[in-house]
N, C-alpha and C positions, 0 to 999 in steps of 0.2 A: 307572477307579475303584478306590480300595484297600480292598482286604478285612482291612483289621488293625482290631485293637481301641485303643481308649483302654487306659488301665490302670483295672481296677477301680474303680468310685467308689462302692462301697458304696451306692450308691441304689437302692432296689429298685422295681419296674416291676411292675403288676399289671394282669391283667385279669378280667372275671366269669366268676360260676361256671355263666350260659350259653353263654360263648364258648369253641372249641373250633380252637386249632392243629391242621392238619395240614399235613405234609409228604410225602412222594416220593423214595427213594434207588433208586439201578442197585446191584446187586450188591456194589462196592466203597463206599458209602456216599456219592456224591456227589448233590448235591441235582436232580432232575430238577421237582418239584413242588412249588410254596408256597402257600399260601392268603393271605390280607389279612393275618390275625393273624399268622401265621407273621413275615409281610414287616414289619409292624407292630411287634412286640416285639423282634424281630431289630434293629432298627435299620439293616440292610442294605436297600439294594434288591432288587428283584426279581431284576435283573441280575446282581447281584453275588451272592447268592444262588444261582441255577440253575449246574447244574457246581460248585458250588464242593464240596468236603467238609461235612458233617454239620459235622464236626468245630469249623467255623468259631465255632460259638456256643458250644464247651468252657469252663466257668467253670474258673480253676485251683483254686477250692475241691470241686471234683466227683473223686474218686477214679478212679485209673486201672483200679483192682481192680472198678470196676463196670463200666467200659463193657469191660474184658475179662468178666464175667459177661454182659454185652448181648450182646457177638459171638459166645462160644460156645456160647448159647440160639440166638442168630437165623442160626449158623452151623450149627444140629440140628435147624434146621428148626421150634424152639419159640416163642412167642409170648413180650414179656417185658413186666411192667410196672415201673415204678422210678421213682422220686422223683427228678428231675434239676434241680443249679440251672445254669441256661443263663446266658451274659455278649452283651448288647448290644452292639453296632459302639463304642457310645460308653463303653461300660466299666460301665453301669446291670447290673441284673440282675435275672434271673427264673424262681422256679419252677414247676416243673409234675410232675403225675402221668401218667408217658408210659403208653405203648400201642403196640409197636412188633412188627410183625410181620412175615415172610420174606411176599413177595407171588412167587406160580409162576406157570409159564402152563401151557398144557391140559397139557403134556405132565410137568408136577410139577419142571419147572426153575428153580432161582432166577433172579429177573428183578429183582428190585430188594426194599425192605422198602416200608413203609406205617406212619406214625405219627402217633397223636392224641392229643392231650396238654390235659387240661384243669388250670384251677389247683385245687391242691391245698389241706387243709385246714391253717389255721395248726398245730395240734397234729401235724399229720403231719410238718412240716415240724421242730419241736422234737423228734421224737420220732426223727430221722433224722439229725440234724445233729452231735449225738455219734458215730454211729458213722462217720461220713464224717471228722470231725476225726481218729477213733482212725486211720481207713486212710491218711490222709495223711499223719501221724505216722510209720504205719509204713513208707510211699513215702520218706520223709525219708532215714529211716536208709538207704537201699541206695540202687544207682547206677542209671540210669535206664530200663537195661535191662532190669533187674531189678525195678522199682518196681510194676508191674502184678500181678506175679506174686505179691510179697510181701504187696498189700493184701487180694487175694482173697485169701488163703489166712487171713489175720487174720479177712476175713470169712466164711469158708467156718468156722473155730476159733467163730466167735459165733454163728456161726447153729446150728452141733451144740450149745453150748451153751444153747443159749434151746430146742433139740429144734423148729428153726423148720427153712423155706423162706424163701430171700430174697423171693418173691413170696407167700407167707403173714406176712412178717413183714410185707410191700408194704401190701397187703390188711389186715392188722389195726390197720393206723397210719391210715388213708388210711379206715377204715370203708367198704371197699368189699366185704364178701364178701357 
């Protein structure tokens, strides 16, 4: 079975604001755990889904400077929330308001994360979609080694300026405090 995408089709894929994605990674972010929805919006199988990377459902409009903010939260042991748009097998796409956490065992070892993601509110979704365009932009200009490191730091320059947290600025878009 292939695990590639379409290209992009600008179709966007919704679900309700009862339903509730969750997922299941080991340590290095590959998927151990999907639920219906997950399997569902993914476009992926089950199959093709389990072991695979996280990664699989990366929209290239989603900045690399955030999910390095994701890994060095859930690489501290911290909880993270964030506005993510995820890309279907067949190139649709969809957003959500994740919830993603370091999951230990008795002895306080990382063992994998744990995240639930419900859809978010239209306004959260305009209200984040600038600054994801501004981090991409600045992904653009450097080379791709370098592109992760460039956006956080664009974003880490906006958020002293707004005197936010990425996860208060999360929280006040998203009307979740």
């Amino acid at each position: 079975m292939s695990t590639t995408h379409s290209a992009p089709t600008g179709v966007e894929r919704t679900f309700g604001v009862d339903e509730l994605i969750v997922s299941k990674t080991d340590p290095k972010g590959r998927i151990t755990y999907a639920n219906e929805l997950f399997v569902r919006m993914s476009g992926f199988t089950r199959h093709e889904l389990l072991g695979a990377p996280h990664s699989i459902i990366r929209h290239p409009d989603m900045p690399r400077g955030v999910f390095k903010l994701l890994w060095d939260s859930l690489d501290a042991g911290r909880e993270v929330f964030a506005c993510v748009k995820n890309l279907s097998k067949n190139g649709d796409f969809y957003w959500v308001f994740a919830h993603v956490t370091p999951t230990l065992d008795a002895s306080g070892s990382l063992v994998g994360h744990h995240s639930n993601r419900r859809c978010p509110d239209r306004s959260a979704i305009a209200a984040i979609e600038p600054l994801y365009a501004a981090m991409l932009d600045e992904e653009a200009r450097h080379a791709r080694a370098e592109a992760a490191a460039a956006s956080f730091q664009l974003l880490a320059r906006e958020l002293r300026s707004r005197e936010t947290s990425y996860e208060k600025l999360i929280f006040s878009i998203t009307g979740s405090l």
